[in-house]
N, C-alpha and C positions, 0 to 999 in steps of 0.2 A: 609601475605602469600607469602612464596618466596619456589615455586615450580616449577621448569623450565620445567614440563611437566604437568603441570597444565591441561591445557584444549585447546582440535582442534575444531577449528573452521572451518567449510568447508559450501562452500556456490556454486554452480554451477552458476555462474556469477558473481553481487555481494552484491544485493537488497539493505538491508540499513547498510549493517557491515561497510563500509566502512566510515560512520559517528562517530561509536565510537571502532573501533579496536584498534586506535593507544592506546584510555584510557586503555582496557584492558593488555595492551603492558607495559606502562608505570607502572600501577597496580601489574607487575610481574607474570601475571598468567596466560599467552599465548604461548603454546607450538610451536603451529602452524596454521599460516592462509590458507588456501586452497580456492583458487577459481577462477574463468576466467572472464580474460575481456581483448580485443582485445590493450587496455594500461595498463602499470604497475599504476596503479591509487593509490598506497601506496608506492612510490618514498621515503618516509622519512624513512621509517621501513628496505627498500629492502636490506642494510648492515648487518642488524639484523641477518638473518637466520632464521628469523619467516614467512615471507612472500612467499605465493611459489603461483604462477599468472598461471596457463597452457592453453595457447591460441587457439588452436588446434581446440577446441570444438566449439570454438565465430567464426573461419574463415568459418568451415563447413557448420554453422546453416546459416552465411551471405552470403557465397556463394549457398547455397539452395535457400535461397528466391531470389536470384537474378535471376537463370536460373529454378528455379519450383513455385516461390509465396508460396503460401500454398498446394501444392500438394502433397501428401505423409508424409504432418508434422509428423502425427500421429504415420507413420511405420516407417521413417528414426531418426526422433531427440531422441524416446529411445538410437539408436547407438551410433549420438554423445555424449549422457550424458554417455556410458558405455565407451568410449575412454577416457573421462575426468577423469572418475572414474579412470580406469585401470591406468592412468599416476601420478594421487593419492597414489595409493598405491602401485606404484614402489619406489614412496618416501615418503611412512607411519611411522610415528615413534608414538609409545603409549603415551597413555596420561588416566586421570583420567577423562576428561570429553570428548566427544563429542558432539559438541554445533552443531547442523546441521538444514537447512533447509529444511523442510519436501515439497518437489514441484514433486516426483517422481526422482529425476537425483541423489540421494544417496544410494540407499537402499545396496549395495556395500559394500560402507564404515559404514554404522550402522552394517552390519553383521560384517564384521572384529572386529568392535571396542567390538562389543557383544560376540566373540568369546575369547576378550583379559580382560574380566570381569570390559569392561569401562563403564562409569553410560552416557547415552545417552539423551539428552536434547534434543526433536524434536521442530522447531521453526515451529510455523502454520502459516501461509500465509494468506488464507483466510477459510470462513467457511466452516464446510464438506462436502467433493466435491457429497455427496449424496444433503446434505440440497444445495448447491448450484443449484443441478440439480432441486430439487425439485421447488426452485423460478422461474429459470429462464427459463423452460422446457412452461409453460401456458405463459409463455410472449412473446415466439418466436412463440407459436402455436396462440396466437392474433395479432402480426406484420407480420406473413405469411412467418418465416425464419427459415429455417431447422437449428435445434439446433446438431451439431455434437457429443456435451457431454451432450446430454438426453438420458436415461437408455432405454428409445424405442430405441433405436439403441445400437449396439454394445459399450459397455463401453471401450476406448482406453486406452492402455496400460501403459500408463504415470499414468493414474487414477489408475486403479488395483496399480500399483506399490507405487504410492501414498498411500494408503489404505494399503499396505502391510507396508510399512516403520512408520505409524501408529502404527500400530499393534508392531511393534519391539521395540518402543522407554519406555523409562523408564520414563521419565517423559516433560511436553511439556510446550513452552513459547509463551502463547500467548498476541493481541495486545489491545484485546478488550472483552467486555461482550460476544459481539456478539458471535463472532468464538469460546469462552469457553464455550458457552452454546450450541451451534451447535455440540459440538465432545460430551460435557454432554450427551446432548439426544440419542446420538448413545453409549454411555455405558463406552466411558473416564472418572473414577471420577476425579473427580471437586479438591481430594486433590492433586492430582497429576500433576494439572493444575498451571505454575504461569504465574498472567493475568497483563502483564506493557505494560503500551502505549508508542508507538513511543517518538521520542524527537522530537524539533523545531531546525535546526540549525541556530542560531541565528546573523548569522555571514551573512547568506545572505538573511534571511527573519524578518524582521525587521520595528516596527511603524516609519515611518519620521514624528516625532512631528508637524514641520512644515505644515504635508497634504501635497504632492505633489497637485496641483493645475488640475483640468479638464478640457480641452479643453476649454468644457462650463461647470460654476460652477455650474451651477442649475440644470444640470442631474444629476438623478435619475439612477446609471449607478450599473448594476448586472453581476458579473463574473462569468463564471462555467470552470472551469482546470478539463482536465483529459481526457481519450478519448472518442472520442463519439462514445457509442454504445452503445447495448441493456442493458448492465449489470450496467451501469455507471447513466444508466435514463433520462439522456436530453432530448428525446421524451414527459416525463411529465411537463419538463420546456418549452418546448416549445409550447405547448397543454397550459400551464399556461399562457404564455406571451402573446398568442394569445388570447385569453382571453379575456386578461386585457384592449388592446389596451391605453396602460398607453401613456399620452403626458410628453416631456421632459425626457423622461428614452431611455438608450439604454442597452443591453442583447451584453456580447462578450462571446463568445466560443471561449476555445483556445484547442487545441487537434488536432488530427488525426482523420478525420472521416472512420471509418470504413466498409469493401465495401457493409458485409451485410445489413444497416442501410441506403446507401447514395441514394437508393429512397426514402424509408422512410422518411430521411430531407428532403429532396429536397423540399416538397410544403411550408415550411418552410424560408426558406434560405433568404428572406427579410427581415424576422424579428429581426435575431440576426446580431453581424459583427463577422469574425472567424478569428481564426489564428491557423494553423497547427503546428505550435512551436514559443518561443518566449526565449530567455536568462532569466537566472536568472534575470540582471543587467537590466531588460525591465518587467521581470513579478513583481518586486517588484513595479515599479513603476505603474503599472498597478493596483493592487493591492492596493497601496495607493488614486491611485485617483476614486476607487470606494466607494460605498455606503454598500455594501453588496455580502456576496458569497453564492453560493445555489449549492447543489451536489445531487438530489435528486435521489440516486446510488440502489440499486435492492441489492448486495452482494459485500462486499468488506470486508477485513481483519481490516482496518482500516486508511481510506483514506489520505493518507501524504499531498495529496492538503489542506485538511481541514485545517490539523496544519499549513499548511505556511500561510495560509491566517489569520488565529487567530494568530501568530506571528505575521502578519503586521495588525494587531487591528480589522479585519473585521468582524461583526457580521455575522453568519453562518445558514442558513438555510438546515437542511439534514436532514434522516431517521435513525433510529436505526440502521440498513443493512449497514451502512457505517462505523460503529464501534464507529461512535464519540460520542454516547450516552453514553459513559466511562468517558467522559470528558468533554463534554457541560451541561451547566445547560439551562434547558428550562426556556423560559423565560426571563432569563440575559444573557447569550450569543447568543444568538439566538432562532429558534426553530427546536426541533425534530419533524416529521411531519411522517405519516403514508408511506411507502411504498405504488407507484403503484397509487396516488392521486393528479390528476393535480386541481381538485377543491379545497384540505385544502390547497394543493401549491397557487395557484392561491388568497385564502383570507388572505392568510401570507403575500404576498408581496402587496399586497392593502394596509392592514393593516399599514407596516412600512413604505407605499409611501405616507401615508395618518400622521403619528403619526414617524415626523421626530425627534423631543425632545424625545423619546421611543427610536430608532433606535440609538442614538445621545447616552442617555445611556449605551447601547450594548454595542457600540463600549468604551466605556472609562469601562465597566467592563471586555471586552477582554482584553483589555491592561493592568488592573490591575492584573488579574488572567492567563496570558499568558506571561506577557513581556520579564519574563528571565526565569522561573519557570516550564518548559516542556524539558531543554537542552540536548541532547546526552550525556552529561556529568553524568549527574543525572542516565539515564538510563542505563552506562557502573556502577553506584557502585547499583541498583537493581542488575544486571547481577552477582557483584560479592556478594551479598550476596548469591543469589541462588545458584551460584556454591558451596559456602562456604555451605549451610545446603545440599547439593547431597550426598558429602561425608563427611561430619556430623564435619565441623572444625568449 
C-alpha cells in the first residue's frame, strides 16, 4: 500500500501510539501523526513531515495543576483539549482514515474528517464510561468517596463528548473482551468492533534468564504497578494480604497514591513497602526478582502493567475488568479472579505460596507464550490489516 495520505492518527497526548507509529511510517501508510506532549518524543520521524507535537495543550493542563490541583478540571481542561483541536486543524490535510482516540478531546477532528467522507477508526480506552460508572459508583458509595463521574451527579462534559464522539465514529478498535463487550451492551455491534490487545515492548520489559537474585531468596515477594486508587483495587490486595499474615513474603506497591484513597490506606501502610515511581531500568529488575503480580483493578481497558510483567515471565493474578482475560489463560498463566473479592484473592495467593512447583510452572509457561510473541510490531501489521479492509484494499 503506498498511499501518502493513507491514514491521521491523532491522539491528545500520546497513550501508546508512540510504541508503534514509527511501524506504521515505515509500512507507508501514515499521512499524519497529531498529538501533544510537552517533548518531541518521535525525534526520528520529525524530518519526515508526518509528525506534528502541539504543546500548548500539555503546558496549560500542567500549569493548572500546579496553581488549582484539581479544581475546575472538569470546566477548564474541555478548553485546553479545544485549543489542541483548533491548532490541529489549522494544519489538517485529508486522508482516508482517521485513527483517533475516543477520550472526549477530539470530537473536532471526527467532524471534519466526517464532513471530508473519511472512514473514522474510534480507538476505546476503557469500558463505557456508563458501564464504568455503573462498577465504580457502589464502590465509592462503600469507601465513603464522592464519586465525581457517577450519573447521580451531573455527568461532566468530557463524558457527554465522549459519548458523542461514540456515536460519530465508523468503526472502533478495541483492547480487550472487556471494553468490546461493554460498548456491545449499550448497542455498538460487535461487527464493527476490531478487538487486538496491546503489545509488550520488548526491548525494555524482558525475562533475565539468570533471575535477577532477592535481597532474601526465600521471599515470597508480590508486586502490584499502577496507581493506587479505587478503580485499580489495591484496597482488595491489601484486605487480602492482611489476611494472610504470610511469613517470608513481602507486598511492594509501586504507583502514586491517590488523595481520595490515602485514608483509606493508611491503616494499611505497614503491610506492604511503596514506591511512587520507579524507571523502567529499576522496575525490570523489580519485576524479575518477584514471585508473582496481582492487579486486582474494578475497570480498566486493558492493563499495560499486566503485559510488562508477563514480558518479564511473572505469573499474574487479575480480574476480567482488567482486560487481561483476552490474553491469560486461567490456570497456566495465572488466575482470573472475580472482581470486588479479597477472599478468592486471598486463597489464590495461599494457594501459589503454598504450591511453589505450580507457580514455578506459571512462570516458565509465561515465558513461553509471552517472550517475544505480544510485540508492538505484531500489533502495527493488525492495525494495517484493518485499515486495509475500512476501505476495502
Amino acid at each position: 500500500m503506498n498511499n501518502n495520505n493513507y491514514v491521521n492518527i491523532a491522539v491528545c497526548g500520546r497513550f501508546h501510539y508512540h510504541n508503534y507509529i514509527e511501524q506504521i511510517y515505515l509500512k507507508g501508510l501514515l499521512n499524519k501523526f497529531y498529538y501533544s506532549h510537552p517533548r518531541d518524543i518521535l525525534t526520528q520521524l520529525n524530518s519526515t513531515g508526518k509528525i506534528k507535537n502541539y504543546k500548548l495543550k500539555e503546558y496549560l493542563t500542567r500549569l493548572h495543576l500546579r496553581l488549582m490541583g484539581n479544581s475546575f478540571i472538569e470546566e477548564l481542561y474541555p478548553i485546553y483539549h479545544d485549543i489542541w483541536q483548533f491548532e490541529v486543524l489549522k494544519n489538517w490535510t485529508s486522508s482516508k482514515v482517521l485513527h483517533i482516540l475516543l477520550h472526549g478531546t477530539g470530537i473536532k477532528l471526527i467532524q471534519k474528517a466526517k464532513q471530508e467522507g473519511t472512514v473514522v477508526l474510534g480507538d476505546l480506552v476503557n469500558s463505557h464510561p456508563m458501564e464504568r460508572s455503573d462498577i465504580l459508583t457502589p464502590e465509592y458509595l462503600r469507601l465513603g468517596i464522592q464519586n465525581k463521574n457517577s450519573r447521580a451527579t451531573k455527568i461532566p462534559l468530557r463524558i457527554k463528548r465522549l459519548i458523542s464522539e461514540v456515536e460519530l465514529c465508523d468503526y472502533y478498535l478495541s483492547p480487550s473482551t472487556f471494553v468490546t463487550n461493554s460498548y456491545v451492551k449499550r448497542g455498538i455491534p460487535e461487527k464493527k468492533i476490531f478487538t487486538v490487545p496491546y503489545g509488550i515492548n520488548y526491548s525494555r520489559f524482558y525475562t533475565n534468564k539468570s533471575k535477577v537474585s532477592s535481597a532474601v531468596p526465600s521471599l515470597f515477594t508480590v508486586v502490584c504497578t499502577g496507581s493506587i486508587s479505587v478503580r485499580k483495587g489495591q484496597i482488595y490486595l491489601l484486605e487480602a494480604w492482611k489476611k494472610l499474615k504470610l511469613q517470608n513474603a513481602q507486598l511492594i506497591l509501586i504507583g502514586k497514591i491517590e488523595k481520595d484513597i490515602l485514608s483509606i490506606i493508611e491503616p494499611y501502610r505497614k503491610l506492604f513497602i511503596h514506591y511512587d515511581y520507579v524507571d523502567n531500568a529499576e522496575l525490570i529488575k523489580i519485576y524479575n526478582s518477584c514471585k508473582l503480580f496481582i492487579l486486582p483493578t474494578l475497570e480498566e481497558g486493558l492493563a499495560v502493567s499486566i503485559l510488562e510483567a508477563l514480558g518479564c515471565g511473572l505469573p499474574v493474578i487479575t480480574t476480567p475488568n482488567s482486560g487481561a482475560s483476552t490474553l491469560i489463560k486461567n490456570n497456566a498463566h495465572g488466575y482470573i479472579i472475580p472482581s470486588f473479592s479479597s477472599q478468592v484473592l486471598a486463597d489464590k495467593i495461599l494457594h501459589l505460596f503454598n504450591h511453589s512447583e505450580e507457580l514455578e510452572n506459571m512462570r516458565c509457561q509465561v515465558i513461553k507464550d509471552f517472550g517475544q510473541n505480544l510485540s508492538w510490531e505484531n500489533y502495527a501489521i493488525e492495525l494495517q490489516t484493518i485499515y486495509s479492509q475500512l476501505i476495502g484494499i
